[in-house]
C-alpha positions in Angstrom: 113.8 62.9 96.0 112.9 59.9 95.0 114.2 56.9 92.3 112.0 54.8 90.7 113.4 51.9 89.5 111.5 49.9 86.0 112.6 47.0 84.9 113.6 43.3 84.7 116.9 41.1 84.5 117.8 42.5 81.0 116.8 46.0 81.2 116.6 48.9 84.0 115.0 52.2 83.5 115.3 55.0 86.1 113.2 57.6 86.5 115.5 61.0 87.9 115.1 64.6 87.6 117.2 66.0 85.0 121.2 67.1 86.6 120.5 65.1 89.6 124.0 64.7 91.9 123.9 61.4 93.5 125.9 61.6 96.5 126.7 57.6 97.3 127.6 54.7 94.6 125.9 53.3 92.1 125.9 49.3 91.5 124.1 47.9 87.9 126.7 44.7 87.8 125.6 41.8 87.4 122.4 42.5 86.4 122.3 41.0 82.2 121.9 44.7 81.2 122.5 44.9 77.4 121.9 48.8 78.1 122.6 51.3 80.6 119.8 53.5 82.5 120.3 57.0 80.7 122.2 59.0 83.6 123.9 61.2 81.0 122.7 64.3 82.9 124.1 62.8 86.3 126.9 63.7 88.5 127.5 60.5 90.9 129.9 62.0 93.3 130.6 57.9 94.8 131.7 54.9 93.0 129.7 53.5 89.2 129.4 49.7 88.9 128.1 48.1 85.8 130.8 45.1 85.5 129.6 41.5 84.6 126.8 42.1 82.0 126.1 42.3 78.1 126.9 45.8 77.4 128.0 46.6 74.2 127.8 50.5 74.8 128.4 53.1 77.5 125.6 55.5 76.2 123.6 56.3 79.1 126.6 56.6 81.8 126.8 59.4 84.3 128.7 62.3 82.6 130.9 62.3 86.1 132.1 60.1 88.4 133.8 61.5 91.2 134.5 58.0 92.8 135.8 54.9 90.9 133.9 53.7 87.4 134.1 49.7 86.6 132.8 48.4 83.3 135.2 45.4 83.0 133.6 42.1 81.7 131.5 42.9 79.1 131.0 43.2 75.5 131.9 46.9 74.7 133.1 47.8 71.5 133.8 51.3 72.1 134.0 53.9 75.2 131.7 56.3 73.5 129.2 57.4 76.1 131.9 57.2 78.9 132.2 59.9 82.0 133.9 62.8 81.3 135.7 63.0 84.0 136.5 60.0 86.5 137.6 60.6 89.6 139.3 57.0 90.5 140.2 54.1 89.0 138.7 53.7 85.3 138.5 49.7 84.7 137.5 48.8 80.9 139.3 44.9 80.7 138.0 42.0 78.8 135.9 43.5 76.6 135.7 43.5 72.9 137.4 47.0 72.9 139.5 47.8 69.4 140.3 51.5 70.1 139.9 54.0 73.2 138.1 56.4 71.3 135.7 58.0 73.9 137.5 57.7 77.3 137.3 60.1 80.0 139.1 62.9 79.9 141.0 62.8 83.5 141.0 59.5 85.1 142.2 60.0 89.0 143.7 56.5 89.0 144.5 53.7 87.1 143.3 53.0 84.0 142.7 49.1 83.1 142.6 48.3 79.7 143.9 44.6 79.4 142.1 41.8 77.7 140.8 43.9 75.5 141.3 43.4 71.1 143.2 46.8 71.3 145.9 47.5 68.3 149.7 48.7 69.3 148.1 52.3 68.1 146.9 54.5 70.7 144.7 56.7 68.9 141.9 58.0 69.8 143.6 58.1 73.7 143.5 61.5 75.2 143.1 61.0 78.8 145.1 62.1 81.8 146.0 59.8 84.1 146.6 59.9 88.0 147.3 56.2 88.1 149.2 53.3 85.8 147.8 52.5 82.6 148.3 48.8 82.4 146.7 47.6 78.8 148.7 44.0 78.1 
């Protein structure tokens, strides 16, 4: 099996058979993406990287990480689009975040939130957590 990758500094396309399980990680930071890949059908059973670049959504990400997911440092609004279930740490500081609406479900670790634009409210937050939640 095979991944093809399309694409230049600000966008990536990959070309995967639908439900694919990718067994390792997967690194996009870094890379001035202003979009993810859509991976919505895929299980990556390692680590998911897309810190570092211009992403103002999470549409596209795996539906389940089984390792750590890292989307810290960019310019997301929202988590809609997120994993449903992560099996590390989930880190989601400095952003542009206002509300959690649209995190994971379980979150195996901690679950990073700070520097974001967030309210005192916590709605829209249904996610257990294995970890801390540190969101200062």
């Amino acid at each position: 099996m095979r991944l093809k990758v399309i694409g230049d500094e600000k966008e990536c396309t990959l070309v995967i058979p639908a439900n694919m399980v990718i067994k390792g990680d997967v690194d996009l930071s870094d890379m001035g993406l202003t979009k993810l890949p859509d991976l919505s059908a895929v299980t990556v059973n390692g680590d998911f990287e897309c810190f570092g670049n211009k992403l103002t959504s999470l549409e596209g990400a795996p539906r389940t990480v089984g390792g750590s997911f890292d989307c810290a440092f960019n310019e997301l609004t929202s988590l809609k689009g997120a994993p449903k279930s992560v099996g590390g740490f989930f880190y989601c500081y400095d952003n542009q975040l206002t509300t959690l609406d649209g995190t994971p479900q379980t979150v195996g670790g901690d679950f990073d939130c700070s520097g974001d634009k967030l309210s005192m409210s916590l709605d829209g937050f249904a996610c257990k957590i294995g970890g801390d939640f540190i969101c200062d």
